[in-house]
One Martini backbone bead per residue (centre of mass of N, CA, C, O) as a GRO file, in nm:
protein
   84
    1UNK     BB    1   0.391   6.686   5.607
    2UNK     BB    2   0.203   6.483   5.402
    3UNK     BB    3   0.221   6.219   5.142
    4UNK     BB    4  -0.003   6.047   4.896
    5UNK     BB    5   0.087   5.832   4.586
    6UNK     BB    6  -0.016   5.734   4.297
    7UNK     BB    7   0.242   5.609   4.026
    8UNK     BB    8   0.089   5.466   3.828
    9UNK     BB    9   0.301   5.454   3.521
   10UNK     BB   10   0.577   5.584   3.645
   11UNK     BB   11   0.745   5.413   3.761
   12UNK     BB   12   1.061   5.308   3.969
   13UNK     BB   13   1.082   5.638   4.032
   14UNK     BB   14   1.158   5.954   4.166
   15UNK     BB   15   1.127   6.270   4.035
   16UNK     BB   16   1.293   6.592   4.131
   17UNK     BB   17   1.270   6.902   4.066
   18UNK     BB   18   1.568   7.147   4.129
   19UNK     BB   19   1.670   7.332   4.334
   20UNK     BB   20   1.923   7.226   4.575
   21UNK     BB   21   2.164   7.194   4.902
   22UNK     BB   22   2.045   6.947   4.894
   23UNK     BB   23   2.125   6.585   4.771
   24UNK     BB   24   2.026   6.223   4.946
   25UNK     BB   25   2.097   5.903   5.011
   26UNK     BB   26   1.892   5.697   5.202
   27UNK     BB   27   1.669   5.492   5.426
   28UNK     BB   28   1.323   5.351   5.470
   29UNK     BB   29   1.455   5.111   5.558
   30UNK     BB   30   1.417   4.911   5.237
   31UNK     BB   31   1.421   5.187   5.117
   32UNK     BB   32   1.503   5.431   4.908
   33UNK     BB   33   1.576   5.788   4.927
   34UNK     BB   34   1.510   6.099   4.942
   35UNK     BB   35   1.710   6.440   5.046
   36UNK     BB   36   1.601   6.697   5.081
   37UNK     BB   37   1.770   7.090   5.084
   38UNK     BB   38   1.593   7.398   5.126
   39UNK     BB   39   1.802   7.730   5.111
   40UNK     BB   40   1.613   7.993   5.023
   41UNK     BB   41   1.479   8.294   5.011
   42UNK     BB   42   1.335   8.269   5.300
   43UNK     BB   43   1.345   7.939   5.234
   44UNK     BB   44   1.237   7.642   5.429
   45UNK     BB   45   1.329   7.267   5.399
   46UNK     BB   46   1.250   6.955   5.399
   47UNK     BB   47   1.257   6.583   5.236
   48UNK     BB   48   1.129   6.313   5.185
   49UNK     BB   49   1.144   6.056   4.912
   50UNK     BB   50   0.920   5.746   4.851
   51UNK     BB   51   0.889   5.383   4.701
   52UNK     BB   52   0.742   5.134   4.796
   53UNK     BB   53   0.785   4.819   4.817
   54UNK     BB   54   0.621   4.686   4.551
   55UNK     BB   55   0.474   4.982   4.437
   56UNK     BB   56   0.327   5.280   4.361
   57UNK     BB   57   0.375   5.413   4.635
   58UNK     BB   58   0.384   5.758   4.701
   59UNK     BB   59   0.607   5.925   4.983
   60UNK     BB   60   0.605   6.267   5.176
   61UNK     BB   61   0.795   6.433   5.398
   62UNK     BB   62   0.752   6.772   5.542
   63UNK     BB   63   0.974   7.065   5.636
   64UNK     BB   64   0.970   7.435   5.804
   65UNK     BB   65   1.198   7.343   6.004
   66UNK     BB   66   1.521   7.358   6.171
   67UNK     BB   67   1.472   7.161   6.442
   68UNK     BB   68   1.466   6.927   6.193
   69UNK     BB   69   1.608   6.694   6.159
   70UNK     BB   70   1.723   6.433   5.954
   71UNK     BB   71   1.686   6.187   6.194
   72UNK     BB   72   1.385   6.299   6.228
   73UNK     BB   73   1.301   6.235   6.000
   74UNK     BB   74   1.292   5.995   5.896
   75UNK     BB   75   1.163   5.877   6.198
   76UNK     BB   76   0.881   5.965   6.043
   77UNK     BB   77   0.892   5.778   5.817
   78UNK     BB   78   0.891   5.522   5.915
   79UNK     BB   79   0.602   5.541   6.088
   80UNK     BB   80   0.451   5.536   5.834
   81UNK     BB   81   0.590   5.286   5.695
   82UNK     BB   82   0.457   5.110   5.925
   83UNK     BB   83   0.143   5.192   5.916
   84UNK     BB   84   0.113   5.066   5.625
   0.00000   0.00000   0.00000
């Protein structure tokens, strides 16, 4: 799953709420990104989120593979990041 959010007003970080069983600082590109790992209750997911440089647009990367690396999904960001 992919999102796209226009985060006009929200200021310059993005806020995260939530209990994670991993949150790590990234880079997708030039752009600092939040690594998140939710494996809870027969519930998994990974998440990259980021806000691009110099934009209110706030991108969203989203897997409930474990098939799928951290460094597959940053590459799967990249490419989004590369797109826009």
């Amino acid at each position: 799953m992919v999102q796209v959010r226009n985060e006009e007003g929200v200021g310059d970080k993005i806020s995260t709420v939530g209990s994670f069983d991993k949150m790590e600082k990234v880079k997708v590109r030039e752009n600092e990104a939040a690594y998140l790992l939710w494996d809870h209750d027969k519930v998994y997911s990974q998440q990259i989120e980021w806000l691009k440089n110099g934009t209110k647009l706030s991108y969203s990367v989203m897997t409930r593979s474990k098939d799928v690396t951290k460094e597959q999904l940053i590459k799967i960001a990249e490419s989004l990041y590369d797109a826009k």
